[in-house]
C-alpha positions in Angstrom: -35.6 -28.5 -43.0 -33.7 -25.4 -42.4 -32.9 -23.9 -38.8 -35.3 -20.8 -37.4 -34.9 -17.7 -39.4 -33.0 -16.1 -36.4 -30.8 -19.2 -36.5 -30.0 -18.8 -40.0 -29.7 -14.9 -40.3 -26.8 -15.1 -43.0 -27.7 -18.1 -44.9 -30.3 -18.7 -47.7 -32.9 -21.4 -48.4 -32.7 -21.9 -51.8 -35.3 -23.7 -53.0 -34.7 -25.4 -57.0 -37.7 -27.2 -58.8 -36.7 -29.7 -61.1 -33.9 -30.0 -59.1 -33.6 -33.9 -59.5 -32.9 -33.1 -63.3 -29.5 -33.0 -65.2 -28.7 -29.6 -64.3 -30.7 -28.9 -61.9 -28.8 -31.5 -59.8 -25.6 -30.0 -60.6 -26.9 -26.5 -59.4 -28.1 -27.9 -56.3 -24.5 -29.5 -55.6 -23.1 -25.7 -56.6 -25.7 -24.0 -53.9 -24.7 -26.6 -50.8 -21.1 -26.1 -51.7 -21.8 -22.4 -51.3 -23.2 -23.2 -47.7 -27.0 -22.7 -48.7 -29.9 -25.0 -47.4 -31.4 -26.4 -50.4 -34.9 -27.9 -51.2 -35.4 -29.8 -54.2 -38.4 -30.3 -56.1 -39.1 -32.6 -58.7 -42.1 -35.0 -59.9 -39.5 -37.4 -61.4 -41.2 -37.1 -64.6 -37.3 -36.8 -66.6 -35.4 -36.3 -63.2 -34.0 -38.9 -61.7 -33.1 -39.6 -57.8 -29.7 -41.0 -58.8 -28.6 -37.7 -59.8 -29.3 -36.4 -56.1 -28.8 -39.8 -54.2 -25.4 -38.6 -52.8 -27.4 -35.7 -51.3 -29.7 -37.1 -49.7 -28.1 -37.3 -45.9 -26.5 -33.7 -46.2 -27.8 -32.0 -43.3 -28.9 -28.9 -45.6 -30.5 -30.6 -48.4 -34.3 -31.7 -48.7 -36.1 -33.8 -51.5 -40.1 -33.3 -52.0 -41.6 -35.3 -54.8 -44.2 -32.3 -56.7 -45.6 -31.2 -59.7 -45.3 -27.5 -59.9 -48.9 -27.6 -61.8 -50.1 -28.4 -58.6 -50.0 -25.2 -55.9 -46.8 -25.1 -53.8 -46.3 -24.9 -50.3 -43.2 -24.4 -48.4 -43.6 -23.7 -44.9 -40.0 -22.0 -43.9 -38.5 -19.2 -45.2 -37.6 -19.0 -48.2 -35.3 -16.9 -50.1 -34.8 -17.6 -53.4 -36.4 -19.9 -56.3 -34.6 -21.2 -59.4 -37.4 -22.6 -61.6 -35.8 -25.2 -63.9 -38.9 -27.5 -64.0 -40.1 -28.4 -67.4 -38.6 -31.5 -69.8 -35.9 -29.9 -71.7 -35.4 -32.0 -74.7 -38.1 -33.1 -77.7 -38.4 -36.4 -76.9 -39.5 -35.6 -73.5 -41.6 -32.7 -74.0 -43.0 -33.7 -77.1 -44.3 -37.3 -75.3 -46.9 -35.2 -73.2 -47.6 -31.5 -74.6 -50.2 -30.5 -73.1 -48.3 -31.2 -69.7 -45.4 -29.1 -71.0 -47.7 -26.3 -72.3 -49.3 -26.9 -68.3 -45.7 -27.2 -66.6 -44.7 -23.8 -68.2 -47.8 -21.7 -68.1 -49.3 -23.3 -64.5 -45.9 -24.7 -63.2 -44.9 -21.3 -63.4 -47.3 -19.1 -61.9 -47.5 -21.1 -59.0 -43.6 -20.6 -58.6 -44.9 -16.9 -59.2 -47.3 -16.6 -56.7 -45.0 -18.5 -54.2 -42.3 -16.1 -54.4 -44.8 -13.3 -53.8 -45.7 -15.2 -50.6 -42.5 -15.3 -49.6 -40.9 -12.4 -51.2 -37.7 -14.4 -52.9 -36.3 -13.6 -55.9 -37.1 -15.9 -58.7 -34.7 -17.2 -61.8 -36.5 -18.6 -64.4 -34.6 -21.1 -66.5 -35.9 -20.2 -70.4 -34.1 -21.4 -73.4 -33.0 -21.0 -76.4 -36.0 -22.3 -78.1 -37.6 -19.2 -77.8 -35.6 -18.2 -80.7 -37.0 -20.7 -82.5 -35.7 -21.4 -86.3 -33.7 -18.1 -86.0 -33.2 -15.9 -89.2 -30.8 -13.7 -87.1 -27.1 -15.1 -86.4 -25.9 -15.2 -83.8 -29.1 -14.6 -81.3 -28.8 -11.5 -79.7 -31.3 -10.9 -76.8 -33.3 -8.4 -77.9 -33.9 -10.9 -81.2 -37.6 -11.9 -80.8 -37.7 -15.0 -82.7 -39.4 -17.2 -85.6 -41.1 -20.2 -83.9 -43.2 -22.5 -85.0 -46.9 -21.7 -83.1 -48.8 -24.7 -84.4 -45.6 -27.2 -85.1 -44.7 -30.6 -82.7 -42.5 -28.0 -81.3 -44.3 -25.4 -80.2 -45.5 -26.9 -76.5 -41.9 -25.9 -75.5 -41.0 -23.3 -77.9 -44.5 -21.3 -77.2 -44.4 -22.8 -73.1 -41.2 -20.6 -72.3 -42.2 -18.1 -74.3 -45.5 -17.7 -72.3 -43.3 -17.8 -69.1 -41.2 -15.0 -69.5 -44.1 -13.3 -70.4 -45.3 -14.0 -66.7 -42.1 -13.2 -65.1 -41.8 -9.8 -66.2 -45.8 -9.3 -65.7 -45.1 -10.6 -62.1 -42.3 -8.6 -61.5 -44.3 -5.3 -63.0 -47.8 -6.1 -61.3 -46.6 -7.3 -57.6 -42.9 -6.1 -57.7 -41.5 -9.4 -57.6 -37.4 -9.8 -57.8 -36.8 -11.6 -60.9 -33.8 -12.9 -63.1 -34.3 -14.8 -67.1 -31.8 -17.0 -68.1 -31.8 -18.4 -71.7 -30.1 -21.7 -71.8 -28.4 -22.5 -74.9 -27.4 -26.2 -75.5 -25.8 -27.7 -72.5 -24.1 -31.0 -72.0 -21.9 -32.6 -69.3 -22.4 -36.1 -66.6 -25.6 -36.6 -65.5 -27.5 -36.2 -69.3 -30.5 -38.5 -69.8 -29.2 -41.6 -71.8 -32.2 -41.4 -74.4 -33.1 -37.9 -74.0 -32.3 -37.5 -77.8 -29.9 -34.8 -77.2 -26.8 -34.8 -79.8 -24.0 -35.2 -77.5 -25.7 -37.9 -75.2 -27.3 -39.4 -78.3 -23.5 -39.5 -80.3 -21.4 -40.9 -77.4 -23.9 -43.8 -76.3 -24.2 -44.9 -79.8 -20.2 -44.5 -80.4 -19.5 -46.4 -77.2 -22.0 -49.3 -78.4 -20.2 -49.2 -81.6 -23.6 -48.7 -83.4 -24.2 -46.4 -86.3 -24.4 -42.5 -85.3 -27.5 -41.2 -86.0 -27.4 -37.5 -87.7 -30.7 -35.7 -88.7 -30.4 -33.7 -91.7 -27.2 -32.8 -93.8 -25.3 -32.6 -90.8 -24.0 -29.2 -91.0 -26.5 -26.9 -88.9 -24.7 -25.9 -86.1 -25.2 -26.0 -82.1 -23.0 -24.3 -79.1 -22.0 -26.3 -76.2 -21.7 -25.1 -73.0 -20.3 -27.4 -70.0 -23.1 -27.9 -67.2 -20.1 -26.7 -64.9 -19.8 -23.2 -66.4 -23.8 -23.1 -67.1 -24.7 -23.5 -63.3 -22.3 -20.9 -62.3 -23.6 -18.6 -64.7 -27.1 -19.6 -63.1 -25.7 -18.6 -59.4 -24.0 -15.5 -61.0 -27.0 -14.1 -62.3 -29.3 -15.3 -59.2 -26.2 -12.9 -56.9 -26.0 -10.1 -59.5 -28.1 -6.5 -58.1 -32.0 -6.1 -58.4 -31.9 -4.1 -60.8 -30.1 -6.0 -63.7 -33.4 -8.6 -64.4 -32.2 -10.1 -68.0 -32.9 -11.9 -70.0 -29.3 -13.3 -70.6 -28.3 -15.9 -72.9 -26.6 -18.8 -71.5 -24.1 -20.7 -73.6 -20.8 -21.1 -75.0 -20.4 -19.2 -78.3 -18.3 -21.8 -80.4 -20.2 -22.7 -82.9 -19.6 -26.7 -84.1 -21.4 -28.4 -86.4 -23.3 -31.3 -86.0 -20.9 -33.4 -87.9 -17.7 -32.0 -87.2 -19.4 -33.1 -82.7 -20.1 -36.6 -84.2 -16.6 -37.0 -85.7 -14.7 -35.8 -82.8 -16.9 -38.4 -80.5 -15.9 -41.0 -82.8 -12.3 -40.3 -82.3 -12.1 -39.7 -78.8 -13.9 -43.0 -77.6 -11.7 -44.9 -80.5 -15.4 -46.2 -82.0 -15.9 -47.9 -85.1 -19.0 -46.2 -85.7 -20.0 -44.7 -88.9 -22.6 -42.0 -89.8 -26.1 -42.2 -90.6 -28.2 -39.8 -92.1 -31.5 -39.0 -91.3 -34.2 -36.6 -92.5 -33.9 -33.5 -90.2 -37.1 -33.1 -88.2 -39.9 -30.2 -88.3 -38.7 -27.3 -87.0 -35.6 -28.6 -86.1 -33.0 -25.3 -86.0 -30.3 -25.1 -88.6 -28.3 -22.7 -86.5 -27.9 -21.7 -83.1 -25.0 -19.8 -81.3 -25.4 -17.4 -78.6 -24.5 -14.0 -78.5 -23.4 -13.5 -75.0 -22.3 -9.8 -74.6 -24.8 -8.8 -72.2 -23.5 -11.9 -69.9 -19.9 -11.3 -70.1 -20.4 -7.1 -69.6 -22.9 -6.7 -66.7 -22.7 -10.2 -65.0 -18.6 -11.1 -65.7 -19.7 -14.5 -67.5 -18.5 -16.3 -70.1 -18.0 -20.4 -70.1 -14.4 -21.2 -69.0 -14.2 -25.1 -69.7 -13.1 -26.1 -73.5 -15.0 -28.5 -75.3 -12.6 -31.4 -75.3 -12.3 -31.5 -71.3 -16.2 -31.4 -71.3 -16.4 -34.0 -73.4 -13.8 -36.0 -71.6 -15.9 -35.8 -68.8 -19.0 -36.8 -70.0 -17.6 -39.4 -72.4 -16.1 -41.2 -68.6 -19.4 -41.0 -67.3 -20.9 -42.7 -69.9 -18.7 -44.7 -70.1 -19.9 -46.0 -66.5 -23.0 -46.6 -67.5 -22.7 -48.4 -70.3 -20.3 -50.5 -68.6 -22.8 -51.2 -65.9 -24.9 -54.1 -65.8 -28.7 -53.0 -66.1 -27.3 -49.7 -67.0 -30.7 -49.0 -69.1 -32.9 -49.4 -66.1 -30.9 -47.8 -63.5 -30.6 -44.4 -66.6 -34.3 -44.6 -67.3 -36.7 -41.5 -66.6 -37.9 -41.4 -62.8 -35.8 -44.5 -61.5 -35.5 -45.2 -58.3 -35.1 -48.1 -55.8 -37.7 -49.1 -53.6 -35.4 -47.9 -50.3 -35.1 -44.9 -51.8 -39.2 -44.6 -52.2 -39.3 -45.7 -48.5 -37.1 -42.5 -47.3 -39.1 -39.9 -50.0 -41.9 -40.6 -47.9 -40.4 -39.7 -45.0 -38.9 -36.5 -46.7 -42.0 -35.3 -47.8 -43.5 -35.2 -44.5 -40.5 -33.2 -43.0 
């Protein structure tokens, strides 16, 4: 737990629900490295404790195993919340959602009221989604969206909608510091092996040699951004003024197909996989690019790390597991070894 307040005058606690997740791990390793004392939350519902295991023994990092539906309670100080807790991709969300719908609505007033408690600024990690099917291109900010309100989609879609809503009620009604983020399609080491996502999706099936599975034609069109650069826009945002409140998209604005991403992961892992076509799903998005002007003038942001060393990256790590004996189990949602369990329990009563 961190020091006294007067011990700890010019350093933060940071506090990062969902923080067991696949970025939210990667910000918490950013926030350490910046000399912050971190607590993660996470109900382990699609985190996983492998992503934070090296962490556990820092002397400024924390686990605590919640659901943010349920009320929060940190008893040190606390300076500032990034709210990342939600699953992020359609298999996940779409498994449970009326938990989702409940994780952003719920989940997200009690990170709310908690930072009115403790009078920390609060980033709230939205998404793209809220854009929905766009008929603008690319997404500007001020672009309000055409989702889906009824669709398979909309527990996520209508979730994070409903959560910025909040935010900006919060911060008009109590005064409450707040930053929006809207993540655009991130990739990078760390990804859920059968989260369903396109890039982890095309690289486990090319490194098993099995047929890559494309919905639709295959030529709607995504933007990848690295984790790497989407964390430190996180942080940058979190550290910008008071005053400048977002929302920002998040994202790299190279726009790829989602062909052209399966034929380069075919040739850089040497598979001989071959393409297969599938009908495109309900409300699926035929394009998405962010337009990222606001980011890049009054934050200084814009992704720095080109797709092909991305993809190197993430290509070795899966790599790993596949390699890996019992590499499904050890990947799957919420694993974690019974010694790890053992020491969770002594973390949570910290």
């Amino acid at each position: 737990m961190p020091p006294a307040v007067s011990q700890v005058s010019l350093d933060r606690h940071v506090l990062v629900t969902g923080g067991a997740g696949f970025i939210g791990s990667h910000l918490c390793d950013l926030l350490l490295q910046r000399g912050h004392y971190v607590t993660c939350m996470d109900n382990l519902y699609t985190g996983s404790i492998r992503n934070i295991r090296p962490l556990l023994n820092h002397p400024r990092f924390q686990f605590i195993e919640h659901d943010v539906r349920r009320q929060l309670h940190i008893e040190d100080r606390l300076d500032q919340i990034y709210h990342l807790a939600c699953p992020a991709s359609p298999q996940h969300y779409q498994r449970d959602p009326i938990g989702t719908m409940t994780t952003c609505v719920v989940g997200t007033m009690n990170v709310l009221d908690l930072g009115c408690q403790k009078s920390a600024r609060v980033l709230q990690a939205s998404t793209s989604e809220v854009y929905g099917d766009p008929e603008i291109h690319p997404q500007p900010e001020s672009y309000a969206g055409h989702v889906n309100t009824i669709g398979p989609r909309a527990c996520y879609d209508e979730g994070k909608r409903a959560a910025e809503a909040l935010m900006f009620d919060y911060h008009r009604v109590h005064g409450l510091q707040i930053k929006l983020a809207r993540i655009f399609n991130t990739y990078g080491p760390r990804m859920l092996e059968n989260d369903g996502r396109v890039i982890s999706n095309f690289i486990i099936q090319a490194l098993r040699g099995e047929p890559i599975t494309v919905y639709g034609t295959g030529q709607q069109t995504r933007s990848f951004c690295f984790v790497d650069d989407l964390v430190r826009g996180l942080n940058t945002l979190m550290e910008s003024p008071a005053s400048i409140t977002g929302p920002f998209n998040l994202g790299n604005p190279e726009e790829l197909s989602v062909e052209t991403i399966a034929r380069e992961i075919i040739a850089r892992t040497a598979s001989k996989s071959i393409l297969e076509f599938k009908p495109l799903p309900q409300d699926d998005p035929k394009r998405r690019k962010p337009l990222i002007d606001e980011a890049e003038k009054r934050l200084g942001w814009r992704p720095r790390i080109p797709l092909s060393e991305g993809l190197e990256a993430t290509i070795a790590y899966f790599a790993m597991q596949v390699a890996s004996v019992g590499s499904a189990r050890v990947v799957g949602v919420g694993s974690r070894s019974a010694s790890t369990t053992a020491r969770l329990g002594l973390a949570r009563k910290r």
